[in-house]
N, C-alpha and C positions, 0 to 999 in steps of 0.2 A: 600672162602666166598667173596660174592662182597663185596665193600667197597662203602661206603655212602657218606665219603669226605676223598679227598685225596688234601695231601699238597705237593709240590715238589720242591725242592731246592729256597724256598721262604727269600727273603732280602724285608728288609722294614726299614726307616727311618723317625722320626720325624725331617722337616728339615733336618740337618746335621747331627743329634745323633739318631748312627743307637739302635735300638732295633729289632728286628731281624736278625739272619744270616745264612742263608743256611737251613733250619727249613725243617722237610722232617716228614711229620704225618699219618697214613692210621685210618679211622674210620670207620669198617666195620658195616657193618647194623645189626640191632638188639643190638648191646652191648651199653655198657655202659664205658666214656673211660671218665679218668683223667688225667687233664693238672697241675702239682703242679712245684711251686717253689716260689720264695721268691718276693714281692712287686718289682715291676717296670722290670720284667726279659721278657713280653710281652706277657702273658695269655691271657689277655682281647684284646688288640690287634688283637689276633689269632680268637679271638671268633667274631670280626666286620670283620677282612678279610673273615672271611664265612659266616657272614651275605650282604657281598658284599658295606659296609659303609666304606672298607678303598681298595685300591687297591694296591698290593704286587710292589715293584722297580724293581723285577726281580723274576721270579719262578711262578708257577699258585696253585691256591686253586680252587677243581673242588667240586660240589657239584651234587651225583645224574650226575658223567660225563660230568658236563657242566660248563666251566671256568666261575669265578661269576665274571670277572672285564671285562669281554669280553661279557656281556648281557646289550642291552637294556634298557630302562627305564621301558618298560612294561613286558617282558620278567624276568626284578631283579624283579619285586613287584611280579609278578606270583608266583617265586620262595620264596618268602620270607613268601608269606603264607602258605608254608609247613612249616615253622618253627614255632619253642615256643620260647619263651624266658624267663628266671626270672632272673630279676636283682638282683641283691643287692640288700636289704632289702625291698625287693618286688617292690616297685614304684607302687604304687598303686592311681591312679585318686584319690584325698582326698575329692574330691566333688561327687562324686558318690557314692551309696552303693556297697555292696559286689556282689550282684546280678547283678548289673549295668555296675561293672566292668568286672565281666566275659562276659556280653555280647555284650560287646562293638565291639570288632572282629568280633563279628555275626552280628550286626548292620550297620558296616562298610566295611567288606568287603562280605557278601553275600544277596541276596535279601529273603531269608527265611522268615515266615510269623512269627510272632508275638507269637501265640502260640505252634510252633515250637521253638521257640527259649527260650521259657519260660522252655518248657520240656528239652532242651539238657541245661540250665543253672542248674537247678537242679539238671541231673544227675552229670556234673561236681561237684558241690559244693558237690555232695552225695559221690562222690568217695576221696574226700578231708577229708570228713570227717566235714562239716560247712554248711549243708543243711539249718539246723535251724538257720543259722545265716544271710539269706541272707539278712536280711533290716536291719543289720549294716551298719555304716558309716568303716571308717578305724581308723577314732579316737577312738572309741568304741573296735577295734581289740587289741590284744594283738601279741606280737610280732609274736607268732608262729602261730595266726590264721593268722595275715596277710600274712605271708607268703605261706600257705596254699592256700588262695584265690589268690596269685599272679601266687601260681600252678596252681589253677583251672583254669584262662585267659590265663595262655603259654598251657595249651592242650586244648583250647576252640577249636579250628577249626581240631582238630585232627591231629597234626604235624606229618609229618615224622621224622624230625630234631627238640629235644629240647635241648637249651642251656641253662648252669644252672651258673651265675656268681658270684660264692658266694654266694651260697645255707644257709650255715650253720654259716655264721655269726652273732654275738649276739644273738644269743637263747641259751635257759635253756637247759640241757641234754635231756628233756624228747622232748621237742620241733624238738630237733635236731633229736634225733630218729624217731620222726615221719617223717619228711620231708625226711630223709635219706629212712628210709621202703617205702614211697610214691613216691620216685624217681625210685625205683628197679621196686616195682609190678605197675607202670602206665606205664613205659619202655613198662617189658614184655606184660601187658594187651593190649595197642595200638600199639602192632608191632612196637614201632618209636626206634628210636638211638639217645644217649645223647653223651653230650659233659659237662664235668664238670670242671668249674674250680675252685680250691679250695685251702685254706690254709689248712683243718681241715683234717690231715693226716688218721689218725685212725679211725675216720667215713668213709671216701672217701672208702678207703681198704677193709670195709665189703662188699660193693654193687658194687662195679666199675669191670668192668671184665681185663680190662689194663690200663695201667699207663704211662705218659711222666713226663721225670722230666727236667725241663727246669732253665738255669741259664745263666744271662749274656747274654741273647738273643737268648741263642743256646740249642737244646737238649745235655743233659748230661749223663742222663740213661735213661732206658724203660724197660716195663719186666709185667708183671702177677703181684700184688697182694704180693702173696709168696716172689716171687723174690725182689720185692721192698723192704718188711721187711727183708727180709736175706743179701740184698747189703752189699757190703764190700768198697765199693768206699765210701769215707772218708766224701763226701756232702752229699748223700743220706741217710746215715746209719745218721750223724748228722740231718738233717731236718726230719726224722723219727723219730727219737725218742727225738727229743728236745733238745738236749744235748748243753751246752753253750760252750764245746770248741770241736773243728774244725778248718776246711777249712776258714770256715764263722767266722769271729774272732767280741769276745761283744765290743772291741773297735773301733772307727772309727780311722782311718789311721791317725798320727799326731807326734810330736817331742816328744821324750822321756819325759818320764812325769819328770823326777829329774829335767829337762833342764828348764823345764815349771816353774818349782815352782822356779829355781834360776833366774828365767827373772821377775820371780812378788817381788820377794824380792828385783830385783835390783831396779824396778819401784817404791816399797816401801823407 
């Protein structure tokens, strides 16, 4: 199966303090692929090197066969309108309605007529499921519509590539089930390929077809679904199922606590 973006032996540094090392990822077209692991391990990161916003110290990120740090000014923006995006808690224009904001992409990047663009806004918002909502504001939204509508604007122009950064953060279960069902059958309905990144292990695992589990800047395991809940590696099996002792220890690193409490007694 072709593969949609591929990652190869990619290093990346902030400044000096590397977060990335040697990162090697295939996302073949049509699926659906999760990036999990623990805050600051370089998800997001991963998700602007193939938006082409960060460019790798060493190693290439291809998207669609074509190295994205090695394009053009006009040739990235070409490419970038294949993609969707939903950030984090949507990002939604707060001065614009619902309607408004889906069609902003349509507005800005094609010359489509007006009432074309009326009709493709509706059917978005009708496949989301918030047709009737469009002359909301975002203040007016609740969390799980607005995220909905942030879905509806990352598939406004019909992406090849949608990235998802924290889809299912702060919403209600029921919310979350939607956005989650909404990620799979919009996948499969627009032929496009997702990229998820995500803490919410056990939603991710229903709909995602492979999995990276990444720690400390580096892949640590990979696998199907299955194989992820069945891991026997001592991180995986912990960050799957929650568990407070592991690899990943509830303490931060520090001098014996007895040692602690006779240094405050002797200051007392």
């Amino acid at each position: 199966m072709e593969n949609l973006v591929e990652i190869k032996d990619v290093n990346f540094a902030y400044d000096v303090r590397p977060v990335l090392k040697g990162i090697n990822m295939t996302v073949p077209r049509g699926k659906i692929v999760a990036i999990m692991g623990l805050s600051g391990c370089g998800k997001t990161t991963i998700l602007r090197m193939i938006a082409g916003v960060l460019r790798p110290k060493t190693g290439t990120v291809k998207v669609a066969g074509r190295v994205m740090h090695q394009l053009d000014h006009e040739a990235l923006y070409a490419m970038r309108r294949k993609m969707g995006m939903l950030y984090q808690f949507g990002a939604l224009f707060t001065d614009l309605s619902a309607f408004d904001n889906v069609a902003f992409q349509m507005r800005e990047h094609t010359s489509l007529p007006e009432p074309m663009i009326q009709d493709l806004v509706m059917m978005k918002l009708h496949a989301v499921g918030l047709r009737g909502a469009q002359h909301m504001m975002p203040s007016e939204l609740s969390g799980g519509m607005a995220r909905r509508v942030a879905l509806a604007r990352a598939i406004a122009l019909d992406p090849t590539l949608i990235m998802y950064d924290e889809p299912f953060t702060g919403l209600d279960p029921i919310s979350m089930g939607v956005i989650s069902n909404l990620t799979r059958s919009l996948n499969d309905a627009l032929g496009a390929t997702s990229i998820i990144v995500t803490h919410d292990v056990q939603e991710s695992l229903k709909i995602v077809d492979y999995v990276y589990f990444m720690s400390d800047g580096m892949v640590v395991a990979q696998g199907t679904p299955d194989d992820i809940r069945n891991s026997k590696a001592p991180f995986v099996h912990q960050f799957v199922w929650g568990e407070m002792d592991g690899p990943m220890p509830f303490h931060y690193p520090g001098a014996p606590y007895a040692a602690d409490l006779e240094l405050e007694g002797a200051r007392a």
